[in-house]
N, C-alpha and C positions, 0 to 999 in steps of 0.2 A: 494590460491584459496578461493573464498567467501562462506562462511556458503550456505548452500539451504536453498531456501525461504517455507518458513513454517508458517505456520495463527500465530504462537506464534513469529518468526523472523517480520514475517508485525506488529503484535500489538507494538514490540517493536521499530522497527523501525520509525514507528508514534509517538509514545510515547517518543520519542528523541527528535523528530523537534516539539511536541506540548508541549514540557516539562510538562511531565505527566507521574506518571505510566503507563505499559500496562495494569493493570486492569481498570484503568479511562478513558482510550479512546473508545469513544460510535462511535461504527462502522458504526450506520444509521446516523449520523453527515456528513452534507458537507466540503470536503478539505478546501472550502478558509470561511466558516464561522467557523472552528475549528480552522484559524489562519493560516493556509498554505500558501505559495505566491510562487509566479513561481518560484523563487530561489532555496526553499526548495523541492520544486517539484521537477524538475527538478533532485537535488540530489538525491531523495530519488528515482525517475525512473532510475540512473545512479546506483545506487547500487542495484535495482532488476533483472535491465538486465545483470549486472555483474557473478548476482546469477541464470541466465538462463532463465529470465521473457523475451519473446520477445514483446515489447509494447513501444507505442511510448507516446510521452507529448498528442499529441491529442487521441491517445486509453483512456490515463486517465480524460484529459478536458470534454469529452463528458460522462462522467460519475459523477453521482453527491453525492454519499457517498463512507468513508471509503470500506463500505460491497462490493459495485459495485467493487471498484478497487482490494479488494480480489479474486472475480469472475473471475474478467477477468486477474489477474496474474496467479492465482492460471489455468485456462484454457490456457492460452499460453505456462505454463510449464508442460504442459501434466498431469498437475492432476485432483481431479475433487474435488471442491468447499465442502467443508464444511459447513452446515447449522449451528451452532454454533459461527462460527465466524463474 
């Protein structure tokens, strides 16, 4: 079963496909200008919804920073958004 997704599982998870520590990835940063492309997307939407994120490629495309896509996983798995992250 997949870890729960958690502000510090998301930074980490980013921080794998933008090879970067989780403390270097700047969450008000755009997906595809911090290096992202649909492939890694994709994956990394495949292992949030694995972890109970319910959201699709376009929940996340129409969303333009790291922070957004925290918001909106973090509210499909029924929790409520951290200002901190």
């Amino acid at each position: 079963m997949p870890e729960p997704l958690t502000p510090e599982s998301f930074r980490a998870d980013l921080a794998e496909f933008l090879y970067l520590r989780p403390d270097e990835v700047d969450l008000e940063e755009s997906p595809l200008s911090a290096g992202l492309d649909s492939l890694r997307i994709v994956t990394l939407l495949e292992r949030w919804q694995a972890a109970g994120a319910d959201v699709s490629f376009v929940d996340l495309a129409e969303r333009t920073s790291f922070a957004q896509w925290w918001r909106l996983l973090d509210e499909r798995r029924g929790g409520t958004a951290r200002a901190d992250t």
